[in-house]
Backbone bond lengths (Angstrom), bond angles and torsions (degrees), N, CA, C in turn:
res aa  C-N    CA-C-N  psi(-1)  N-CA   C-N-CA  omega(-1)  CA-C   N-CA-C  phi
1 X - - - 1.456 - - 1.526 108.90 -
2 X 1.240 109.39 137.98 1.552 106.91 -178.35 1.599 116.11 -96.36
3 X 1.763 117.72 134.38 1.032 91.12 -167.07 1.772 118.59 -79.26
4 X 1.429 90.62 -167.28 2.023 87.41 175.13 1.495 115.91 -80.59
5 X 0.967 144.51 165.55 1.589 139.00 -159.80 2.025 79.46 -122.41
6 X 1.253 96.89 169.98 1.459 110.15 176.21 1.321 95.58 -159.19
7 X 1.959 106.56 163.91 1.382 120.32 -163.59 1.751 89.44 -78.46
8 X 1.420 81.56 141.30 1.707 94.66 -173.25 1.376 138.02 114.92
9 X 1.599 97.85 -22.20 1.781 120.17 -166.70 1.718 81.31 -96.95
10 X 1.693 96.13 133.78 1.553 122.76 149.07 1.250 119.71 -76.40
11 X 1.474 96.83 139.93 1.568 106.21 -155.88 1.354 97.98 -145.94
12 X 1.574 114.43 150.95 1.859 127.89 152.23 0.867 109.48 -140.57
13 X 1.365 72.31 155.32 1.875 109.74 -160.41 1.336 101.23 -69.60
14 X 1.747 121.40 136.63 1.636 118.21 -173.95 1.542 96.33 -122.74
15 X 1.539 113.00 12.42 1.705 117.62 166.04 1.531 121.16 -37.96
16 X 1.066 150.97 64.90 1.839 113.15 171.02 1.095 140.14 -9.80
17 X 1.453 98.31 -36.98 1.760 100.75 -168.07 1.657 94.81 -131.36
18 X 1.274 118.78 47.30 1.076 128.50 155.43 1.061 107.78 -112.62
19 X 1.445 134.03 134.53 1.740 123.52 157.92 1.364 124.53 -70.24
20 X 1.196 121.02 -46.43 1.485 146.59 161.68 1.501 108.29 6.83
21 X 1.290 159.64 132.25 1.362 141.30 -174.91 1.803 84.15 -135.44
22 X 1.467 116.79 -107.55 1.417 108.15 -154.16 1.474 114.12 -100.37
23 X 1.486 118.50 139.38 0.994 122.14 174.72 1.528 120.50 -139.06
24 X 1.826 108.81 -176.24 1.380 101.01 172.02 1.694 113.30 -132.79
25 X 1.223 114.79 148.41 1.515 124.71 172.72 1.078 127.85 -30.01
26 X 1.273 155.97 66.16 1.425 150.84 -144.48 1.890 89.11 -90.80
27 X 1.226 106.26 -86.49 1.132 81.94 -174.53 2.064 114.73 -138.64
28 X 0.842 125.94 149.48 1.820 126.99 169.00 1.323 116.59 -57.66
29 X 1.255 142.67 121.57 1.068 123.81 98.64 1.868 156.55 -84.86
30 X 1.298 105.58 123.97 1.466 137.39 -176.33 1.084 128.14 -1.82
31 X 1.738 89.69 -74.91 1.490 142.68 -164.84 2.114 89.64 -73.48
32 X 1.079 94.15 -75.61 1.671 96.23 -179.71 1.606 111.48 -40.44
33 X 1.298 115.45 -74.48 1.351 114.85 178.07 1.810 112.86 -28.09
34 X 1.291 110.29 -52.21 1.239 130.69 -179.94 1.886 112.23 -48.51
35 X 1.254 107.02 -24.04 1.461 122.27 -167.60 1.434 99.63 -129.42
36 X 1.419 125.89 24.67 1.121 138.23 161.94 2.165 112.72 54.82
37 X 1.053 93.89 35.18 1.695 116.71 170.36 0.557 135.27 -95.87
38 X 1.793 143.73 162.64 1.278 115.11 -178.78 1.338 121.05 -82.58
39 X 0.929 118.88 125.26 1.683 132.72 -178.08 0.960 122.76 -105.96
40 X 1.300 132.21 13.33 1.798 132.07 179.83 1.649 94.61 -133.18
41 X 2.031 80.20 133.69 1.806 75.82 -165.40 1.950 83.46 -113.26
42 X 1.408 109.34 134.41 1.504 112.30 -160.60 1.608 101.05 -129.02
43 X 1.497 98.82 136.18 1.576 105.27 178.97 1.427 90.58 -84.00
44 X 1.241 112.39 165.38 1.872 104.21 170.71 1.757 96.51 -135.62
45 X 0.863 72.45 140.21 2.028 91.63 -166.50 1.910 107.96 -49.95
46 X 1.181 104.19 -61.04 1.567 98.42 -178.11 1.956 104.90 -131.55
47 X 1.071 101.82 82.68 1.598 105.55 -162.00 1.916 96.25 -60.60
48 X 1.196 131.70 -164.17 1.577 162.46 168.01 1.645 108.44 -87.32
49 X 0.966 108.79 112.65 1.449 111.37 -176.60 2.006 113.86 -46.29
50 X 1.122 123.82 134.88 1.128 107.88 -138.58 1.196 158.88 141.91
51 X 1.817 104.47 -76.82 1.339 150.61 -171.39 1.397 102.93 -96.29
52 X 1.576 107.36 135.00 1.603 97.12 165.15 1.645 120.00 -76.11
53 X 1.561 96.28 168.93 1.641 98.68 -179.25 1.445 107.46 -98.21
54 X 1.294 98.48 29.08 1.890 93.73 170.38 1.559 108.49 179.70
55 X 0.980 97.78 115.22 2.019 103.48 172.89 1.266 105.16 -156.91
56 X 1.585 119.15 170.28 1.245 164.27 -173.99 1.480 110.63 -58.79
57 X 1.420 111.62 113.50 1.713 93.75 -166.13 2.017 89.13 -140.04
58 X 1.298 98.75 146.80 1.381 103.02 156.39 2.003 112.35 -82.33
59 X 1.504 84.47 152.84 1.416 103.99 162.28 1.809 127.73 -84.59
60 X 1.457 93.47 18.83 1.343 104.97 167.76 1.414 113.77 -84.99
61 X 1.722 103.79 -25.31 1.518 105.42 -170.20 1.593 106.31 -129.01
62 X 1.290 113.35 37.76 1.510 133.37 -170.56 1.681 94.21 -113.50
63 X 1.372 103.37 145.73 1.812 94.70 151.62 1.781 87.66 -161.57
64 X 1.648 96.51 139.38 1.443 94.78 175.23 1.204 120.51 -70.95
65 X 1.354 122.37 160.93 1.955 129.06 -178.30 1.334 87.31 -80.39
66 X 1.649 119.90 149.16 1.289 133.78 168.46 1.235 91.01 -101.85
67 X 1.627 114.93 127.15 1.871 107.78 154.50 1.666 130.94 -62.44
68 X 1.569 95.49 -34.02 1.151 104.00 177.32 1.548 123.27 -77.57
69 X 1.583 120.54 -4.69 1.438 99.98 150.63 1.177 166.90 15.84
């Protein structure tokens, strides 16, 4: 089971055809998650020239950074 991400948790992007690599949780929405959407709205640390520095992402293609690594 994957867990839930929350505003604050570092995250990368596990897209293919996203460029996007690491980012952070800005903020949830609920309601979306709830309706299986993307609901995590994520700044991404050093985006692709281009690319915005913040959009709407599912947690299908999210995975949090472990510190302990």
């Amino acid at each position: 089971m994957k867990v839930r991400l929350k505003v604050g948790d570092l995250i990368i992007n596990t897209h293919a055809l996203d460029r996007c690599g690491l980012g952070i949780i800005v903020e949830v929405d609920q309601k979306a998650l709830d309706d299986w959407s993307a609901g995590y709205f994520v700044h991404w640390c050093n985006p692709p020239k281009g690319i915005a520095k913040q959009s709407w992402s599912s947690d299908r293609w999210l995975e949090k950074v472990d510190a302990n690594r």
